[in-house]
N, C-alpha and C positions, 0 to 999 in steps of 0.2 A: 458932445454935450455932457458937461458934466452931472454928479445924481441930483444935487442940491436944484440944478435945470429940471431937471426930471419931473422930481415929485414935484415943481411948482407948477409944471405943464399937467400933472397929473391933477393937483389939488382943480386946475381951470377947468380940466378934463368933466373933472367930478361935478361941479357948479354946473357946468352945461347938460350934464344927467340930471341933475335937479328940476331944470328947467323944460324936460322932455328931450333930449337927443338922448341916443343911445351910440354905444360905441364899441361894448366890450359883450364879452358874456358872463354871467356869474360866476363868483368865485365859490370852487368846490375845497371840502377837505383836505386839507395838506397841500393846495398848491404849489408850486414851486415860482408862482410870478403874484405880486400885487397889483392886479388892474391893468394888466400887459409888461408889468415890466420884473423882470427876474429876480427873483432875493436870491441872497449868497449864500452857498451849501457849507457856511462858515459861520461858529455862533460868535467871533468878533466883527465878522464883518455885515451879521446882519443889525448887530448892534448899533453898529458905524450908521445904517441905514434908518431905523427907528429915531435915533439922534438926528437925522435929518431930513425928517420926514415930514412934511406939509399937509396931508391927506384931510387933516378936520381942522375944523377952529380952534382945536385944544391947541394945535403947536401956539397958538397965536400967545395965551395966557400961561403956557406953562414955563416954571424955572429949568425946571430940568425933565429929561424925560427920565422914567425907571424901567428898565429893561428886565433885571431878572439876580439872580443869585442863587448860590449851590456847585454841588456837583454834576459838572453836561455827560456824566457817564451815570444817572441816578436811575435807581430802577421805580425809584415812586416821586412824584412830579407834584406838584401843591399848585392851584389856579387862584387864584381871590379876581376881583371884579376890577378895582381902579387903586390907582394911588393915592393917600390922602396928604394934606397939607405939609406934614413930616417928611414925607416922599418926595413931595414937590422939591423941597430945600434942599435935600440933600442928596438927591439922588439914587439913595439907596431903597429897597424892598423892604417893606415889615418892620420899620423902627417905632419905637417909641413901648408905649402900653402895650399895642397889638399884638407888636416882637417878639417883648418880654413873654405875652404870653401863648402865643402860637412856641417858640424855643421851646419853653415849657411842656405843651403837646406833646411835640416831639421827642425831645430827650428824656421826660417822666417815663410816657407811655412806651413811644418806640422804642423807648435804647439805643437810640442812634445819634449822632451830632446833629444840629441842625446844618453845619455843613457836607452833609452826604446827601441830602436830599435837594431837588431842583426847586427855586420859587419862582413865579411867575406871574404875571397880571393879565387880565385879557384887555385891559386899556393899560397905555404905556404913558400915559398923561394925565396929572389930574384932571376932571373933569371941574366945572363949576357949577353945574347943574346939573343934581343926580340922578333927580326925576325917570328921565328919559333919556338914555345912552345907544340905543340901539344903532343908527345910523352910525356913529364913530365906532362901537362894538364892531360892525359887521366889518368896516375897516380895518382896523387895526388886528380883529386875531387872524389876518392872515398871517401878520408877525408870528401868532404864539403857534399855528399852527404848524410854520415852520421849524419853530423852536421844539416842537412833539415829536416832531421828522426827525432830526436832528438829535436830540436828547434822547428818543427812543425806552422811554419809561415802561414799565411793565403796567406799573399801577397810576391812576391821577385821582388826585381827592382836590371837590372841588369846593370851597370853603365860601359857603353864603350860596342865599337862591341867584343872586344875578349872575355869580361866574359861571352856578349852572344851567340855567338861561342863557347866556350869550352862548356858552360852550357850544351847548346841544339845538338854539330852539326852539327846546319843551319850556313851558312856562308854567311851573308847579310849584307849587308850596313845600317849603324844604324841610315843612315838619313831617308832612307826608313820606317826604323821599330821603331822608337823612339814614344814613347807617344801610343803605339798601345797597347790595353790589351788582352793579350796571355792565354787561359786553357794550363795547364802547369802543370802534375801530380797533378790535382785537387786542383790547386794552382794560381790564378792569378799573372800573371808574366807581369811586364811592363818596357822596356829595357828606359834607357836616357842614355844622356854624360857624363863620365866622367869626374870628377872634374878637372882633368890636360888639359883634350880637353878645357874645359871653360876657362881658366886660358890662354890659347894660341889664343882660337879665344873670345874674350868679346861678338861679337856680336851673339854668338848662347845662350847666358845666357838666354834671352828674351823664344826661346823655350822650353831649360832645366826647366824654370820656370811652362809654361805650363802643362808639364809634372808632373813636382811635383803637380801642383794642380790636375791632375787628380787621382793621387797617392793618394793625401789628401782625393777627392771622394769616392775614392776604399774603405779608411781605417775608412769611416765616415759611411759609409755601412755598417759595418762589428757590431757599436754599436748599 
């Protein structure tokens, strides 16, 4: 059976949980299998698998999927929520406005390239409806989860409330929890805003900045 068989048995799989059968049991932390069937302890070949992945409706509307960018040896790991239309075309993480200014974040504040450090989405597919993601969330970060496994980051900064909602769970107000540092599966976790949030309000740059410098503390720690 090949995989592309797989996740189409798996997507019918899923339809029939919808409808009341049960078949599986929950997916925990870090799995090492999506819905019974094994992701690859390889970040090209779980790539291979997201690329051909059936699990939500999204695969149906997306161009392309976006899997991730950086360095897989990164000791700090960046989450955002979905891809947007830019992403969709191209393929690629964090172009556009966003890019510019997330790059910026990073190489201002940190001192670091933006290619040293790991990016990632907890949806792999634009969505079309932003609304309400959770059902393909809960899907899909089995991907990023493994990608955590894998990448083994020290620190994760999780950028906007939904990445850190889907991440964790918790469903809090990011103005409440922004800049706060989280144990986090033995992982320091410290949520800010969204590149597109700063982009619409300017005048929250000032604490998004904050935030980075403490992000910069966390990772000055760590040498």
């Amino acid at each position: 059976m090949t995989k592309s068989t797989k996740y189409k048995l798996l997507h019918h799989l899923k339809f029939l949980k919808s409808i009341g059968y049960s078949y599986h049991e929950p997916i925990t932390f870090i799995s090492n299998e999506i819905n019974g069937f094994n992701l690859p302890n390889n970040l090209e070949l779980l790539k291979n698998s997201v690329e051909n992945c059936y699990l939500c409706e999204l695969s149906k509307s997306r161009k392309n999927t976006v899997f991730a960018s950086g360095n897989i040896n990164a000791k700090i790991m960046f989450i955002s929520d979905f891809p947007g239309s830019l992403e969709d075309e191209t393929g690629k993480i964090f172009v556009g406005k966003t890019g510019e200014l997330l790059t910026k974040m990073i190489e201002n504040v940190l001192n670091i390239k933006r290619e040293e450090v790991y990016i990632a989405n907890i949806l792999k597919c634009k969505p079309i409806n932003t609304s309400s993601l959770s059902n393909e969330a809960n899907l899909c970060k089995s991907y990023l989860f493994k990608q955590i496994e894998l990448v083994k980051p020290k620190i994760i900064v999780t950028l906007g409330e939904n990445a850190y909602k889907y991440l964790t769970n918790e469903d809090v107000n990011i103005n409440m929890l922004r800049g706060q540092t989280i144990n986090y599966k033995d992982m320091v976790l410290i949520p800010t805003f969204h590149p597109s949030f700063l982009l619409r309000n300017p005048s929250s740059k000032k604490d998004a900045y904050v935030d980075m410098l403490k992000i910069k503390n966390q990772l000055e720690s760590l040498n």
